[in-house]
PLY file of the C-alpha trace (Angstrom):
ply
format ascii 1.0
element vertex 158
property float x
property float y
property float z
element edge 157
property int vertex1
property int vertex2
end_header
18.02 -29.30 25.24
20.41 -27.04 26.08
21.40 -25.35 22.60
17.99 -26.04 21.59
17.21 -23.86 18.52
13.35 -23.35 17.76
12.17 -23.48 13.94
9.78 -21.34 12.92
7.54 -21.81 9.98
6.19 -18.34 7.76
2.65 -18.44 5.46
0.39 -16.56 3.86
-2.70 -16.89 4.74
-5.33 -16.22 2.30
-8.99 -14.53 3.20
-11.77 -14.63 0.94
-10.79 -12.74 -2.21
-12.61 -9.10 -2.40
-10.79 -7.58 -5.40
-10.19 -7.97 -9.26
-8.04 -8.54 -11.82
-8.18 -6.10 -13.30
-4.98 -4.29 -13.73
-4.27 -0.50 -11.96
-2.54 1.35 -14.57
-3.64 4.52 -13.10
-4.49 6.59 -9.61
-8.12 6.70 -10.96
-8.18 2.55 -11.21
-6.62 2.23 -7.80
-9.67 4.67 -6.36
-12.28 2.63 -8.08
-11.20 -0.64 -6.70
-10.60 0.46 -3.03
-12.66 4.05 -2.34
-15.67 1.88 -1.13
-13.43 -0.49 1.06
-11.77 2.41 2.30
-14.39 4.60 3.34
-15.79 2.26 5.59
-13.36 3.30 8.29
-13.73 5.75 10.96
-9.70 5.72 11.99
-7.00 5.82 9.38
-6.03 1.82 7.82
-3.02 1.83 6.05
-2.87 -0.91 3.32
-0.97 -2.29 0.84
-1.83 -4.18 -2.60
0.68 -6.37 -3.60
1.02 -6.29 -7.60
2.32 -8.72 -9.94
4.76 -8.01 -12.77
1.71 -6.78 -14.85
0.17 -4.34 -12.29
-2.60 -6.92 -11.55
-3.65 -7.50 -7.72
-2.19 -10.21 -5.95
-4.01 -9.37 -2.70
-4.53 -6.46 -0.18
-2.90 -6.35 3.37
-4.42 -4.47 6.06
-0.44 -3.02 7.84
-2.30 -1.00 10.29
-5.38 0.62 12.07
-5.17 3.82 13.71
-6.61 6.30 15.58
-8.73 9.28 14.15
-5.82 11.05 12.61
-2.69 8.56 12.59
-1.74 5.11 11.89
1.99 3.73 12.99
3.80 2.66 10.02
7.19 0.69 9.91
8.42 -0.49 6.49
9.29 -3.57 7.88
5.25 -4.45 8.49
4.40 -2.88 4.91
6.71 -5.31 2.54
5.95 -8.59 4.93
3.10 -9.51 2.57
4.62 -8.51 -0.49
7.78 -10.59 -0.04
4.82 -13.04 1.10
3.38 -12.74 -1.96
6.28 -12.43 -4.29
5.30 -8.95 -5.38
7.01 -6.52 -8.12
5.27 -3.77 -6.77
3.10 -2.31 -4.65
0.96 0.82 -4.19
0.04 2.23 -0.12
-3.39 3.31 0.29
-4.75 4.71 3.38
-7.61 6.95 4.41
-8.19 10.53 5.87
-11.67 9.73 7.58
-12.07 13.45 7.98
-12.28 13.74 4.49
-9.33 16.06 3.95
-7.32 14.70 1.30
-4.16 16.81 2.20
-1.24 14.68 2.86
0.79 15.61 6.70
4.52 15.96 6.75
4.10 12.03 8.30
2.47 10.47 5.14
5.54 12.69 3.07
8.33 11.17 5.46
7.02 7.24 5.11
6.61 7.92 1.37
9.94 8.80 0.67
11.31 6.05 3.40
8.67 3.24 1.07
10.41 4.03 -1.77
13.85 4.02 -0.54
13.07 0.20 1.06
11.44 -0.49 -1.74
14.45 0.00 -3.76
16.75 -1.75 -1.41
14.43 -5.03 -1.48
13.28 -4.78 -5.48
9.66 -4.07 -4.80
8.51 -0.70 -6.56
6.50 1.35 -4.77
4.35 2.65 -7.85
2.15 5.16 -5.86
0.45 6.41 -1.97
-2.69 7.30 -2.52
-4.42 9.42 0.11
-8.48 8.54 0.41
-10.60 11.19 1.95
-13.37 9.65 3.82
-16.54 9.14 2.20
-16.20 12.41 -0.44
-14.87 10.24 -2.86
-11.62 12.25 -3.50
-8.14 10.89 -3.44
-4.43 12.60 -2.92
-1.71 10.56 -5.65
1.30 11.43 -4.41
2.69 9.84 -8.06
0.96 12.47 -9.49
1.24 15.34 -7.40
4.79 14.83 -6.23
6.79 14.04 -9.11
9.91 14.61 -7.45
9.35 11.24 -5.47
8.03 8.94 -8.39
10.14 9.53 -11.10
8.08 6.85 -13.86
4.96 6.53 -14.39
2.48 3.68 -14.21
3.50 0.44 -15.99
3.93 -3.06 -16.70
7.00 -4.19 -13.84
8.40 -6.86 -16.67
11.94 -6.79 -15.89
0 1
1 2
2 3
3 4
4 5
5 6
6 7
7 8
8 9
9 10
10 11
11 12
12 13
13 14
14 15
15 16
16 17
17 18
18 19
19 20
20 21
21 22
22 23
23 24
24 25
25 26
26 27
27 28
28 29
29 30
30 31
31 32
32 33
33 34
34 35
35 36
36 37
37 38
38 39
39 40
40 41
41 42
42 43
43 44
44 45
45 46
46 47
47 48
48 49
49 50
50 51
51 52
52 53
53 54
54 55
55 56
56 57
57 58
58 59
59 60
60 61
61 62
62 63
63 64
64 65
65 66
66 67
67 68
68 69
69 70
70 71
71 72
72 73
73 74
74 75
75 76
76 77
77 78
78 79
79 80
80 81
81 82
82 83
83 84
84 85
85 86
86 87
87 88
88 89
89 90
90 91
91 92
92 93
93 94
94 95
95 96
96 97
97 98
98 99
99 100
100 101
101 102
102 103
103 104
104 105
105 106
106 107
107 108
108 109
109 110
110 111
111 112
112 113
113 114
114 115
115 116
116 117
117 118
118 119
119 120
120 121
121 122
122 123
123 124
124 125
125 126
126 127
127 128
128 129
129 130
130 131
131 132
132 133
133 134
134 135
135 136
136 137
137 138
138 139
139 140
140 141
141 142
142 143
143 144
144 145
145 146
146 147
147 148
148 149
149 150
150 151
151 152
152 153
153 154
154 155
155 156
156 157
């Protein structure tokens, strides 16, 4: 008992599925399948969808709930599902519930760090898309900030 070492057993746990499969080859596809979800928040949720090889959705992982105008966000929290989940990619989606679509010098800084851990663990991080509220309109930092997403959307066969 002494030099006891504890063993720990790590699962996925599925919920009941709310998504397609349809693939997201685009920001557009990505709004579609989550504005709704997403706008149904009064304090910024950070999530991830975990994508297979493909770009199809593996599942969606709710990383964190805010307050009003932040959410904490630790790349160690945002890949646990995908290495879960054994995904090629993902893409971070969270929302602005005040509806301005504008991304802060935070959502810059964890983009850049999400694609840098990303790259260490061999999960591409294809796009953060920014959600404003309930207007419907979405910030894609893959297409707005080409200097942090070099390719664009596509099939992760390797």
């Amino acid at each position: 008992m002494k030099n006891e070492l504890d063993v720990v057993n790590i699962r996925l746990v599925k919920e009941p599925s709310l998504y397609s499969t349809k693939p997201l080859n685009s920001p557009e596809a990505v709004l579609e399948l989550m504005a709704e979800e997403m706008s149904s928040y009064d304090r910024e949720v950070l999530c991830i969808l975990n994508l297979k090889a493909n770009s199809q959705v593996i599942n969606m992982n709710i990383v964190s709930v805010g307050t009003i105008n932040s959410a904490l966000v630790n790349p160690r929290e945002i890949f646990k599902s995908s290495i879960l989940s054994n995904a090629c990619a993902i893409i971070a989606i969270h929302n602005h519930p005040s509806g301005n679509i504008m991304p802060s010098r935070e959502d810059v800084n964890i983009t850049k760090r999400l694609k840098m851990s990303g790259a260490i663990l061999g999960i591409d991080l294809l796009d953060h898309i920014i959600i404003g509220g309930t207007s419907g309109e979405m910030y894609s930092f893959k297409s707005k900030r080409k200097d942090l997403f070099a390719e664009q959307y596509h099939d992760h066969e390797r």
